[in-house]
TORKOL-4160 file (C-alpha; in steps of 0.2 Angstrom, whole numbers, padded with zeros to 4 digits, m for minus):
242
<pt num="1" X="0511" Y="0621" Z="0530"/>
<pt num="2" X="0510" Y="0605" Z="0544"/>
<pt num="3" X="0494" Y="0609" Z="0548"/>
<pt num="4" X="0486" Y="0610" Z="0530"/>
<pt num="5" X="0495" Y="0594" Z="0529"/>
<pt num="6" X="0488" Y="0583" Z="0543"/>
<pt num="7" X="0472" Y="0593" Z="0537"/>
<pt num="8" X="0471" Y="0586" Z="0520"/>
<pt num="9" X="0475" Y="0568" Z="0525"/>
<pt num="10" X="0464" Y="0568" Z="0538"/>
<pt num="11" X="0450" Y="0573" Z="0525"/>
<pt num="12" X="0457" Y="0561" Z="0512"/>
<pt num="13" X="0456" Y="0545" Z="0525"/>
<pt num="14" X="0439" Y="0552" Z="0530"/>
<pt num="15" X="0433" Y="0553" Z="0514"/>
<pt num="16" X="0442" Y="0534" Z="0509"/>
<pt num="17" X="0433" Y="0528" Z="0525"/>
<pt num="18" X="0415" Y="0536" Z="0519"/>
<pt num="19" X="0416" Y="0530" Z="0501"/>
<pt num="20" X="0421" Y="0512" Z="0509"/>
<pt num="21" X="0407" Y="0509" Z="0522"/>
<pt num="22" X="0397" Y="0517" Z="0507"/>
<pt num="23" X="0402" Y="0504" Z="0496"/>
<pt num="24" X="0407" Y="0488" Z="0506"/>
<pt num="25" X="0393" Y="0478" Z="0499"/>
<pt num="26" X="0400" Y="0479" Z="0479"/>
<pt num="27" X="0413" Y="0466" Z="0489"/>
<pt num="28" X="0410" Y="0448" Z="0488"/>
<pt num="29" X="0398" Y="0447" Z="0504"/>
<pt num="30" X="0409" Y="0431" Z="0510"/>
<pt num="31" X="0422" Y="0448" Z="0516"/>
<pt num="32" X="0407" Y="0456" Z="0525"/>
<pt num="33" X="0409" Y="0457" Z="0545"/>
<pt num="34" X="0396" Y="0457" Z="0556"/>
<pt num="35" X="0392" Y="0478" Z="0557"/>
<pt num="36" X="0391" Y="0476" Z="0537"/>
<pt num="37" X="0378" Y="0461" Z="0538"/>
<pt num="38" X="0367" Y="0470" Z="0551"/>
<pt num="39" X="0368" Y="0487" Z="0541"/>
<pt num="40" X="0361" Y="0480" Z="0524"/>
<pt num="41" X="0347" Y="0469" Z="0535"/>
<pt num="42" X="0343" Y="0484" Z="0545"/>
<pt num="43" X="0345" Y="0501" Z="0538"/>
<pt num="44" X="0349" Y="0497" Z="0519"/>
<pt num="45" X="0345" Y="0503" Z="0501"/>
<pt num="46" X="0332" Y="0488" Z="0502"/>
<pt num="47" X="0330" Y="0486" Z="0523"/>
<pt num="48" X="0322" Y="0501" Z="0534"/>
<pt num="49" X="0316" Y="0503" Z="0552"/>
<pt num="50" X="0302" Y="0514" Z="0556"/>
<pt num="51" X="0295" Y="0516" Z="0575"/>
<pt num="52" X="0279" Y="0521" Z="0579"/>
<pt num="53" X="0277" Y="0528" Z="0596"/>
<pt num="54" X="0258" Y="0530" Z="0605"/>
<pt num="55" X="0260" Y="0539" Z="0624"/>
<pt num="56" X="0251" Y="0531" Z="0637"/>
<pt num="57" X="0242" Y="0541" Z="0651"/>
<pt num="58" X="0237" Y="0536" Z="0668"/>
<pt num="59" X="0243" Y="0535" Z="0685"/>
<pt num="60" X="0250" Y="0517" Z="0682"/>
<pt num="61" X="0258" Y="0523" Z="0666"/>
<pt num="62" X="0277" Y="0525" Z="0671"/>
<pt num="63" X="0286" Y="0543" Z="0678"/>
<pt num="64" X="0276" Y="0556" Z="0679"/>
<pt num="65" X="0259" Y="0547" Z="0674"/>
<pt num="66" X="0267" Y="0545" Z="0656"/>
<pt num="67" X="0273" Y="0529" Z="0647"/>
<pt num="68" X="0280" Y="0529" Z="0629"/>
<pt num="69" X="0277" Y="0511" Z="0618"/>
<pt num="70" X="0289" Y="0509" Z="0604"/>
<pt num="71" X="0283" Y="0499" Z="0590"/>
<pt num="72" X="0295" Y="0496" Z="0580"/>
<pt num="73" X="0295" Y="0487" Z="0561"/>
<pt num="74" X="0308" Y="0481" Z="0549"/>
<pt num="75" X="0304" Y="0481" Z="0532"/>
<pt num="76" X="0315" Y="0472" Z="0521"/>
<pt num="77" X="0315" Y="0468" Z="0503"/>
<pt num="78" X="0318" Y="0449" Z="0504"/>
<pt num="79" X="0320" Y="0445" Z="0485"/>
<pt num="80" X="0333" Y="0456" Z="0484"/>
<pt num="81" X="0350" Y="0447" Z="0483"/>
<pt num="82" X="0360" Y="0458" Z="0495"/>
<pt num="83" X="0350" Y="0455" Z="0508"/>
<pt num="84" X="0349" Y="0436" Z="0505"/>
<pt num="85" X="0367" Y="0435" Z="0504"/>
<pt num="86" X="0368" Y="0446" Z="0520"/>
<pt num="87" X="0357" Y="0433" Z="0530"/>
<pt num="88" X="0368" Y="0419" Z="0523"/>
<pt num="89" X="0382" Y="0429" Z="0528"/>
<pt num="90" X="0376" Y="0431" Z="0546"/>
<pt num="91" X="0373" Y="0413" Z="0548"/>
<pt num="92" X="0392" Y="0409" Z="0541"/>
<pt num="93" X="0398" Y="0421" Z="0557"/>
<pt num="94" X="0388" Y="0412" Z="0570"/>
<pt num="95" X="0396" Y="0395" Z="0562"/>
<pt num="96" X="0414" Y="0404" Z="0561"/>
<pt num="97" X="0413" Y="0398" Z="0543"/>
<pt num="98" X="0430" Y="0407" Z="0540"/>
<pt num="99" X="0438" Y="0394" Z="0553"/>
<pt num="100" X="0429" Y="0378" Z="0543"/>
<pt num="101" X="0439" Y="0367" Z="0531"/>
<pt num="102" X="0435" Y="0362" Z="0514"/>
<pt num="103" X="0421" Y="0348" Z="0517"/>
<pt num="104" X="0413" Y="0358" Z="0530"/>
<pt num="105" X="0414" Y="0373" Z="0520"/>
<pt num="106" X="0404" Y="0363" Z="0507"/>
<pt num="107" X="0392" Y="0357" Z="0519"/>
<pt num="108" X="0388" Y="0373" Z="0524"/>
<pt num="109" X="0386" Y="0378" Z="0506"/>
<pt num="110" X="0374" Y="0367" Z="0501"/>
<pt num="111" X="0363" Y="0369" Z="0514"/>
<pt num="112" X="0359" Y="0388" Z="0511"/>
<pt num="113" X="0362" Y="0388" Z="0492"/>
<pt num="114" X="0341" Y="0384" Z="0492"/>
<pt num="115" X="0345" Y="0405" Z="0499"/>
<pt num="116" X="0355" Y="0411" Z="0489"/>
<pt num="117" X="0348" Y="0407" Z="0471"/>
<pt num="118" X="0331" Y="0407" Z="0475"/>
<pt num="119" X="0318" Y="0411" Z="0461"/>
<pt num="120" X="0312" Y="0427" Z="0462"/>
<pt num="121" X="0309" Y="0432" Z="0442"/>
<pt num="122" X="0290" Y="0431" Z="0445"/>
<pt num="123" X="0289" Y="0438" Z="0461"/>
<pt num="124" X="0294" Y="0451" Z="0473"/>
<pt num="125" X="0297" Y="0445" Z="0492"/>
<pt num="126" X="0294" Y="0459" Z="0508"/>
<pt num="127" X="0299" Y="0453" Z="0524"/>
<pt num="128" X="0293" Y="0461" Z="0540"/>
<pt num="129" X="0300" Y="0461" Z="0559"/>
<pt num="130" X="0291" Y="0467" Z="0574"/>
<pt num="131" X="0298" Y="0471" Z="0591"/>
<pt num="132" X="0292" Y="0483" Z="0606"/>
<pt num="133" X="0295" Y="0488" Z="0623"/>
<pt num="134" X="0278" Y="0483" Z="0628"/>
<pt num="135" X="0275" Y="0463" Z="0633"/>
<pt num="136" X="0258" Y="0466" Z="0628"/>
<pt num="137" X="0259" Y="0472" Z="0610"/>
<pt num="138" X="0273" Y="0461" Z="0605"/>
<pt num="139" X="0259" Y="0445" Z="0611"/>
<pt num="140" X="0247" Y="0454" Z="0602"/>
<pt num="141" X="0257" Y="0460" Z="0586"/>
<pt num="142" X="0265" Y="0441" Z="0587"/>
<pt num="143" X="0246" Y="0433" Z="0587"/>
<pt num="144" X="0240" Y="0443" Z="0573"/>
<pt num="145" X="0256" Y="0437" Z="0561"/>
<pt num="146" X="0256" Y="0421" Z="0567"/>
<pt num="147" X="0237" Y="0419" Z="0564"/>
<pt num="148" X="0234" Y="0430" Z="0548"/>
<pt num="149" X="0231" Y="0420" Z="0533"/>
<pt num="150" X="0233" Y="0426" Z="0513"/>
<pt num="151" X="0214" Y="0429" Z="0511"/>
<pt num="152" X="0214" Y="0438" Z="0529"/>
<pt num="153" X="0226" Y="0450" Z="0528"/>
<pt num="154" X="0227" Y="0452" Z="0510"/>
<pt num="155" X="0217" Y="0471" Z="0514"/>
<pt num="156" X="0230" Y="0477" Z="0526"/>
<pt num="157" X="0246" Y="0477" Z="0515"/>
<pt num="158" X="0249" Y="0483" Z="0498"/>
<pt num="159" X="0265" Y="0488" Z="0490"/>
<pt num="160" X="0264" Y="0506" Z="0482"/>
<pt num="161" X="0271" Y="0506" Z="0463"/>
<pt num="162" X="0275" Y="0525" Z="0458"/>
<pt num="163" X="0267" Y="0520" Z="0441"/>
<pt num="164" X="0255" Y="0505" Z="0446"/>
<pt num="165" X="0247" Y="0511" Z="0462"/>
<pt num="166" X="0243" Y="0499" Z="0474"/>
<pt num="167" X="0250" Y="0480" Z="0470"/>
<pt num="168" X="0239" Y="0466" Z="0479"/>
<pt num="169" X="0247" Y="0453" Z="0490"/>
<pt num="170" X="0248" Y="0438" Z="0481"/>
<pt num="171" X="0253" Y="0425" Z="0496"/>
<pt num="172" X="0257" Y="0428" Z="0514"/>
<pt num="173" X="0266" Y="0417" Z="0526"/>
<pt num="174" X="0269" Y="0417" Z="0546"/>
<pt num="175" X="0285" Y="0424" Z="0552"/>
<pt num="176" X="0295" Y="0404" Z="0552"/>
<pt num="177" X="0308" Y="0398" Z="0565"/>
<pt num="178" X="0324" Y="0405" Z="0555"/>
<pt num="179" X="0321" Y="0421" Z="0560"/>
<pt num="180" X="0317" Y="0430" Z="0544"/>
<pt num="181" X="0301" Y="0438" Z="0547"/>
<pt num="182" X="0283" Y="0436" Z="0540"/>
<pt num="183" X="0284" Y="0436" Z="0522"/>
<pt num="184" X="0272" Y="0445" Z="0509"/>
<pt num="185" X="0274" Y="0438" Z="0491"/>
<pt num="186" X="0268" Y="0452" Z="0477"/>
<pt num="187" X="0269" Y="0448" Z="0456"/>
<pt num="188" X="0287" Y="0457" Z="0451"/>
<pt num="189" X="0274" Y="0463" Z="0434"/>
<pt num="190" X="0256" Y="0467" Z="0431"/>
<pt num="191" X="0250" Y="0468" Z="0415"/>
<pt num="192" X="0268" Y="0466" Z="0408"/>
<pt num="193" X="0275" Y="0481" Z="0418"/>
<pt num="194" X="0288" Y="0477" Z="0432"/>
<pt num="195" X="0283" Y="0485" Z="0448"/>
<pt num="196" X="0299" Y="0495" Z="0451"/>
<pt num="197" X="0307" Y="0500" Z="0436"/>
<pt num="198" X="0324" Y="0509" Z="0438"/>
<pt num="199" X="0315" Y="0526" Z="0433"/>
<pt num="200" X="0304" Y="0525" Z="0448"/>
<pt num="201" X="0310" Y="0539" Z="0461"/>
<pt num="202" X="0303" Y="0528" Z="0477"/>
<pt num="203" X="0291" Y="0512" Z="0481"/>
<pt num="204" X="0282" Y="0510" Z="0494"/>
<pt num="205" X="0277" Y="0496" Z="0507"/>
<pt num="206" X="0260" Y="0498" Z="0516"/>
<pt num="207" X="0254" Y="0489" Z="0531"/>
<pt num="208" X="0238" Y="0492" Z="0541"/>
<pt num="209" X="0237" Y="0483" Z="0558"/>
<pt num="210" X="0225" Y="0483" Z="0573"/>
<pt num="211" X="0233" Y="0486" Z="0590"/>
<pt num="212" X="0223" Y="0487" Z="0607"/>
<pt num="213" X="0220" Y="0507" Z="0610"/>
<pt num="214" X="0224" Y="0507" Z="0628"/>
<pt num="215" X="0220" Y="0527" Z="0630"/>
<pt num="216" X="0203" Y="0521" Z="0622"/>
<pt num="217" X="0198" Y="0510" Z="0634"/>
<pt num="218" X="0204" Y="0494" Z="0624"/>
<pt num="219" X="0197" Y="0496" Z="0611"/>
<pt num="220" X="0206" Y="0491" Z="0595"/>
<pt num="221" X="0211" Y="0500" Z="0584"/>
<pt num="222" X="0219" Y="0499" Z="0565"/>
<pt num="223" X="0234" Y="0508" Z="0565"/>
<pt num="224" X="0245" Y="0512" Z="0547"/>
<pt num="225" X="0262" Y="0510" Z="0544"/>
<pt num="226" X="0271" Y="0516" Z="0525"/>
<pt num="227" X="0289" Y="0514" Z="0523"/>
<pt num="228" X="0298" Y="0521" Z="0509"/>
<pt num="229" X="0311" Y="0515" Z="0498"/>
<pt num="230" X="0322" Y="0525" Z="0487"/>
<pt num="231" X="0324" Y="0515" Z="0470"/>
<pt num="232" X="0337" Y="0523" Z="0461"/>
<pt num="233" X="0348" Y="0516" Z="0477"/>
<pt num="234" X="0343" Y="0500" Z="0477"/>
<pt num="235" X="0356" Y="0497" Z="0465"/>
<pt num="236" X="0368" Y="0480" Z="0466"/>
<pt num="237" X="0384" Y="0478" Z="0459"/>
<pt num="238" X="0375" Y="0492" Z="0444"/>
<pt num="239" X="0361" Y="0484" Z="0443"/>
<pt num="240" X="0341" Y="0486" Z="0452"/>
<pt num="241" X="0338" Y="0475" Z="0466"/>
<pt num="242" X="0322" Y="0470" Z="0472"/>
């Protein structure tokens, strides 16, 4: 009888935990610690990480004439609130905002509510983040955002629309100094049709990018990356967010 006991509370506070880091973010986002920030930016309803892996070959390679590159993206949906909210959020940790008083508090406030109300109604925001284990292909990956200009790079990125097919990028802009990515700007409607509409099973983000093929001599190469987002789980305080 103990034992069923400790049993079923063990499986009631593991089910309460589950539910609450399930639904942490239907709290005000000012409560949010710093694993909860970094879980909706990073591996979210509207945030995913994919990594693409090439293996090198050559006696210069690594162990055993083999060397693995991780490339590694993170694909965020920008417009959506949460994830706003999470990078404000994050920037009040970094400035102990919980230690501030009132004026500074206010301070603070005023200086990122440009952020946290930005106007989104026409238009749907993707953020992307590279990184890699190769010095090499971050320069490379690094010159190619940094350079990439709307007309440019307008034929390498889509976003997918269950109903709509492929969306056209409507304005691109550099990864910037606060740390938030390149941005890829897409109409929220075409032809009076939203993009993602709460029926939708998925979206999707497409990004087709050249890379130096080191096991083809150099050459370059384009290389594809398609991250998907489940939309019936992009859902914010009960309502679609994107």
């Amino acid at each position: 009888m103990i034992r069923k006991r400790i049993l079923g509370l063990f499986l009631l506070s593991f089910l309460t935990t589950h539910a609450l880091a399930q639904d942490f973010w239907n709290e005000p986002f000012e409560k949010w610690n710093r694993g909860q920030v970094l879980k909706i930016i990073n591996d979210s309803p509207w945030a995913r990480s994919e990594t693409l892996t090439t293996l090198l070959g050559g006696r210069d390679a690594g162990l055993q004439g083999n060397k693995e590159i991780y490339n590694k993206f993170t694909v965020r949906f920008f417009s959506a609130l949460p994830v706003r909210e999470a990078y404000v959020r994050m920037m009040q940790i970094l400035n102990k905002y919980d230690e501030m008083n009132d004026d500074q508090r206010r301070d603070f406030d005023s200086r990122f509510k440009r952020a946290l109300n930005l106007d989104v109604n026409d238009r749907v925001i993707i953020s992307l983040d590279f990184a890699s284990n190769d010095n090499d292909t971050n320069r490379e990956m690094k010159l190619f955002l940094d350079t990439a200009r709307t007309d440019t790079i307008k034929q390498n990125v889509y976003l997918i629309s269950q109903r709509l097919g492929r969306i056209e990028l409507r304005e691109y802009f550099p990864p910037s100094s606060d740390g938030t990515g390149a941005k890829f700007i897409f109409p929220r409607s075409v032809n009076g049709k939203e993009v993602v509409d709460p029926a939708d099973k998925e979206v999707r983000f497409e990004f087709n990018f050249p890379l130096i093929d080191r096991n083809a001599g150099g050459a370059r190469n384009m290389q594809r990356l398609l991250v998907n987002f489940k939309v019936p789980k992009m859902l914010y305080r009960g309502q679609l967010s994107y």
